[in-house]
N, C-alpha and C positions, 0 to 999 in steps of 0.2 A: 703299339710297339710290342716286339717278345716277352715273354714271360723270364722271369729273370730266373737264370743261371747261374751257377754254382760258380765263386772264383775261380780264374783262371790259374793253373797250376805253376804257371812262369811268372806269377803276379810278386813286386818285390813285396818283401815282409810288412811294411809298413807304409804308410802316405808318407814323403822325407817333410822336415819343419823349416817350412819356407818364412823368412823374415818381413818384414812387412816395409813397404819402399816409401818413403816421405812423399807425402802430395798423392798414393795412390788408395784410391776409396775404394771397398768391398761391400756388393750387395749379393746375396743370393735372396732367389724367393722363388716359390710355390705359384705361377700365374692359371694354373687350372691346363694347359697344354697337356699335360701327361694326369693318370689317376695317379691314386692313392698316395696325395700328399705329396709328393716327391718334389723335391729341388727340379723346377726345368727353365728357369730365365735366371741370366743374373747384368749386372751392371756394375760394370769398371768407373767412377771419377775422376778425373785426374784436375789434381787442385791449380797448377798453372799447366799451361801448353805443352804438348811432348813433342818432337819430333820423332815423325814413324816411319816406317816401310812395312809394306805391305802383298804378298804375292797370295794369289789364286788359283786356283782351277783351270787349265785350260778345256774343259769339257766345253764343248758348241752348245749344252742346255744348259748353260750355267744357273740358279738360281738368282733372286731379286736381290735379295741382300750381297751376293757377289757381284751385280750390275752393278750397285751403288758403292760397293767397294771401291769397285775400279774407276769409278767415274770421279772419285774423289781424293784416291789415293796420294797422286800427282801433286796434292796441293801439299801433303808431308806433313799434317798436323791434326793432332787429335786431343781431345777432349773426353770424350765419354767412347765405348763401346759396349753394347747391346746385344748378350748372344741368348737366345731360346734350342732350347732341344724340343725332341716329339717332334716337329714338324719342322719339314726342310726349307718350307716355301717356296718351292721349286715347283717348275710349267704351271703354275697359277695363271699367267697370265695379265692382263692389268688390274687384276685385283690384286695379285701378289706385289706389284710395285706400289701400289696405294697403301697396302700394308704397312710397306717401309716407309712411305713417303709421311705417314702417319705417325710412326712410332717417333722417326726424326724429329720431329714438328712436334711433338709432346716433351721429348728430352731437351730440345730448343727453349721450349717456352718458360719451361720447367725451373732450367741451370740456367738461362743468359746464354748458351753457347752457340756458336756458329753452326749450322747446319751440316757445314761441310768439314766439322770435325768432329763428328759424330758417326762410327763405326758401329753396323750391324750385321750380322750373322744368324746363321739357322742350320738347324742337324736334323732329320729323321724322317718320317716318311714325305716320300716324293709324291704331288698332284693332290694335296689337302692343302686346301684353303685356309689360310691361318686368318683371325680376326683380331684385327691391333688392337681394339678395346680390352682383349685381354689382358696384353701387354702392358697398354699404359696405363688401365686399373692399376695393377700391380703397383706401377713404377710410382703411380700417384699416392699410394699407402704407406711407401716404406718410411721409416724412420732412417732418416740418412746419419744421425748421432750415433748411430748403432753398427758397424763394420762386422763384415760375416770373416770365415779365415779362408784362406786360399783352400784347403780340402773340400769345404762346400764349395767355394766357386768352381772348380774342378767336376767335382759331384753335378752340381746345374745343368752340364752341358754333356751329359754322358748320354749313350742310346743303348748301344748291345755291349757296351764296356764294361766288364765285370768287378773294375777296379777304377779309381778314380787316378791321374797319372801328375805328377807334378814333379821339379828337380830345378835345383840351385847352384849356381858356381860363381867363387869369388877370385879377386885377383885384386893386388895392388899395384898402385903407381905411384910416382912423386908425392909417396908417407899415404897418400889416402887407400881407403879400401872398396873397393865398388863390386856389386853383386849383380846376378844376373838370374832374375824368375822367370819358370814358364810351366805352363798349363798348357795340355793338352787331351784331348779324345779320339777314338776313334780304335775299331776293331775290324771291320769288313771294310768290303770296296774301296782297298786301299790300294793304289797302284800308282806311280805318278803319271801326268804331273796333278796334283796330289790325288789323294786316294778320300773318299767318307771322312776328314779328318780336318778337325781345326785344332789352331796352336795361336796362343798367345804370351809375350814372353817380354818380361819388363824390364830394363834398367838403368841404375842411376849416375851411368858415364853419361855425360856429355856429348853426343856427337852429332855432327851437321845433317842433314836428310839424307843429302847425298849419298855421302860414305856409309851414312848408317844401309841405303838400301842395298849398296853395293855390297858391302859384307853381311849381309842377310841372306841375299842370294847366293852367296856362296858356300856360306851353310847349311839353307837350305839342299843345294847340289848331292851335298856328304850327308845327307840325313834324311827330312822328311820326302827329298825326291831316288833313295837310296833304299826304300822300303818296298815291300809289296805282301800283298794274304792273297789275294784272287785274282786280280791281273783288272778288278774294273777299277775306273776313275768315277768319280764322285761331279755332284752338281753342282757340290756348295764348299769343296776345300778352300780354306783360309790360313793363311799364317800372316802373322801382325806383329810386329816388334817394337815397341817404345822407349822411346829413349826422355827419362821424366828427369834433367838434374835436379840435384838436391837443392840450387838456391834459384834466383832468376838472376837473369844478366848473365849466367857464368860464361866461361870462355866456351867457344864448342870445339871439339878435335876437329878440323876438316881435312888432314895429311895423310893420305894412306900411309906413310911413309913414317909416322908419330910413330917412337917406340912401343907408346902406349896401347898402339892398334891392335900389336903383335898379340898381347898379352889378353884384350878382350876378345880377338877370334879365338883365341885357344878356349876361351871360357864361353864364348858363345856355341863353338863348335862341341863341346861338352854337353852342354843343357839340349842341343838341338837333336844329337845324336842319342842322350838318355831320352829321351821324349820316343825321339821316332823306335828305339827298341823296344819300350814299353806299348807300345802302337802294336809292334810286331806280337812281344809276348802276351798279347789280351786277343791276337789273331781271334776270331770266331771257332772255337772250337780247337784251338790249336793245346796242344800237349810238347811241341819242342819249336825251339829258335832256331833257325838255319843262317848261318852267315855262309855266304859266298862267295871269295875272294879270285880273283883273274887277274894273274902274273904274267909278265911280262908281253904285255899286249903294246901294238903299233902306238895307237891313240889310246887315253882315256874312256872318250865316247865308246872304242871300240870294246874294252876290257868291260863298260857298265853295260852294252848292250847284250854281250854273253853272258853276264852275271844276272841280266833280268830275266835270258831266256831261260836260264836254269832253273829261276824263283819263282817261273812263273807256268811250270811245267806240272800238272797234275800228275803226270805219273812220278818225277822224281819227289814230291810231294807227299805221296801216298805212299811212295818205298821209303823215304824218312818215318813217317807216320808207323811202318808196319815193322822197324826197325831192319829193313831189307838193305843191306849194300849192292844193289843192285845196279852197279856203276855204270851200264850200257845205257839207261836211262841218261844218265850224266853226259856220255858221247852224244847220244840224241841228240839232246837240248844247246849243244853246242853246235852240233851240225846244221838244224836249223835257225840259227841266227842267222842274218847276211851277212858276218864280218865272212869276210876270208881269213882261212888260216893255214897250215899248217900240220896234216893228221899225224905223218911223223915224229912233228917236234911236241904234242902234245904229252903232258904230265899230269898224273890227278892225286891227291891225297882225300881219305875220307875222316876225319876225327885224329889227325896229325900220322895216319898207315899211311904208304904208299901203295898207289893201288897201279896206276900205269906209270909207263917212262919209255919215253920216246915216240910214242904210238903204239905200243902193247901193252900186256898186262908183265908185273915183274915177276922174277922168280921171288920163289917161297911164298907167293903170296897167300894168306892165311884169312878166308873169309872169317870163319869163328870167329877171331881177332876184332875182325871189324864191326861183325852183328853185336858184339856185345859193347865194345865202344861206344855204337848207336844206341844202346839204353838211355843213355845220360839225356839231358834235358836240355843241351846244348851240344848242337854239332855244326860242324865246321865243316865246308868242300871249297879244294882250294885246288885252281887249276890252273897249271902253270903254261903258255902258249907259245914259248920258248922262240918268238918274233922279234921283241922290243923292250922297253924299257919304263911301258905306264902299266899301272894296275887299279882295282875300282872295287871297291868293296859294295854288296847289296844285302840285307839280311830280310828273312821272307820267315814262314812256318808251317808245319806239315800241314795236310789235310787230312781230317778226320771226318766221320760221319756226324756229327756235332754239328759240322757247319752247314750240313743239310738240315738238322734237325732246328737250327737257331733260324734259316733264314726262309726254310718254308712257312715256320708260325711269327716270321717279321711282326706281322701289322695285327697279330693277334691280343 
């Protein structure tokens, strides 16, 4: 892996103090994958059954531990998951499936648990052979009387992350209080559908499989498919959501329609959207946030695919990065998308300036203004496409010569 790097300058102040969820076990540990000591496996328990949902990668070389994902997703319950960083396990081949086929069949024998509610995952470099004896050594040492805290588990699963990334939101219903944890990593190769990035996120509402996947995905939508650093996708993205209640037997929400549903998307759609900006602000080498926004567009689809082509444009990237308002990049990026539009009715603002309207640039407009706006460590473009009535926000981050310099000594 890289040689580690200085925190990331968008990094928040602090790891937030995430509460600890009844029935959910923390291991972190040291399995020998990466040097010098460091956290790179850890392992999730869960004391009775969760119902999950779970989305991936649509990359065609998906890694093994995301074949096994998918192949067991469906059944909507889980037990244990199993994630390592340093190695991706990806294009191994059937050694990399036996890997997994191994590690399962240790954490099987180990817990009593079903096989097939046993989630596995992998970060890091792609075409190294991972060898499960490492793994299930580890897993065979630990002292389970012993709970590591959500920062290490966090910590575990990092690669080129210069910060460990985790966020919490609570909400009540009918007198109770229910929270919502999640973990995630991920700095490069982020693009969706998803990008070098897994996300795990736990809570103790009650909800049916179902529902719980359906509003997973649609958080995910607004979040970790709403990101980008470089435009590639990954082999081995994962995101996983548990739902652990706090007794057994309890009732499960299964109503999209439960008032109570309202109130956990709002809170799910929080932790998923902190995650995925924190994703953005650990960007490889990044120095500023970009958020995107596309007004009044036909479709949705249409406003996210002009908001990607903009995030995902090295030149308007590297004019963020050099503090340039160089807003004809901006036209560019828009022009090549396939949506159709509109050049006339086009509107742009950079850092809350206006910079065109209507398809021009405005009077008085005051570059100075806007190059210095662009200092700040958070900028905003927001284009309005004066068509319709959906909009689609994307948040991305500059490019800087950092992320040459992080990802030519990757595997160093």
């Amino acid at each position: 892996m890289s040689k580690i790097i200085k925190k990331s300058l968008l990094a928040p102040k602090s790891f937030p103090k995430l509460p600890n969820i009844l029935g959910v076990n923390l291991y972190a540990m040291h399995a020998g994958i990466r040097k010098k000591n460091k956290l790179d496996t850890m392992l999730i328990l869960i004391s009775n059954t969760a119902n999950v949902a779970c989305v991936v990668t649509n990359s065609k070389t998906p890694s093994a531990p995301v074949m096994w994902c998918k192949k067991i997703r469906n059944i909507g319950k889980a037990r244990a998951l199993l994630v390592n960083s340093g190695n991706a396990n990806a294009h191994t081949g059937k050694e990399g499936i036996e890997t997994v086929k191994n590690t399962v069949n240790a954490i099987s024998k180990l817990f009593n648990f079903s096989k097939k509610e046993i989630y596995v995952c992998s970060t890091g470099v792609i075409g190294e052979k991972l060898d499960s004896k490492i793994i299930t050594d580890a897993i065979l040492k630990l002292d389970i009387k012993k709970n590591n805290s959500w920062k290490e588990i966090a910590e575990s699963i990092c690669t080129t992350d210069t910060f460990a990334k985790g966020a919490v939101s609570y909400f009540q219903y009918g007198g109770k209080k229910y929270k919502i944890i999640g973990i995630a990593k991920g700095s490069g190769m982020i693009y969706p559908n998803m990008g070098t990035m897994l996300s795990f996120i736990f809570t103790d509402f009650p909800l049916e499989k179902r529902l719980l996947s359906d509003l997973f995905k649609q958080s995910i939508e607004v979040s970790f498919n709403s990101i980008t650093v470089d435009g590639d996708t990954s082999t081995s993205d994962t995101c996983i959501l548990f739902s652990v209640p706090k007794k057994n037997n309890v009732k499960l929400v299964s109503n999209k329609n439960d008032k109570s549903v309202q109130k956990f998307t709002k809170a799910l759609d929080k932790v998923s959207i902190n995650l995925a900006k924190q994703i953005v602000a650990d960007g490889e080498g990044a120095k500023k946030i970009i958020s995107i926004k596309i007004k009044s567009a036909k479709t949705y689809k249409d406003a996210k695919t002009i908001a990607l082509s903009i995030a995902n444009s090295p030149l308007v990237k590297t004019a963020v990065a050099g503090e340039d308002p160089n807003w004809g990049r901006i036209i560019m990026a828009i022009g090549k998308s396939p949506v159709n539009i509109k050049q006339d009715l086009l509107s742009i603002k950079i850092c809350g300036e206006k910079i065109t309207k209507n398809g021009s640039l405005v009077k008085n407009y005051n570059e100075k203004v806007v190059a210095t706006k662009m200092k700040s460590k958070e900028i905003s473009i927001v284009v309005d496409l004066g068509i319709g009535n959906m909009e689609a926000t994307v948040w991305t981050c500059d490019l800087t010569h950092d992320y040459i310099s992080i990802n030519a000594d990757y595997r160093s």
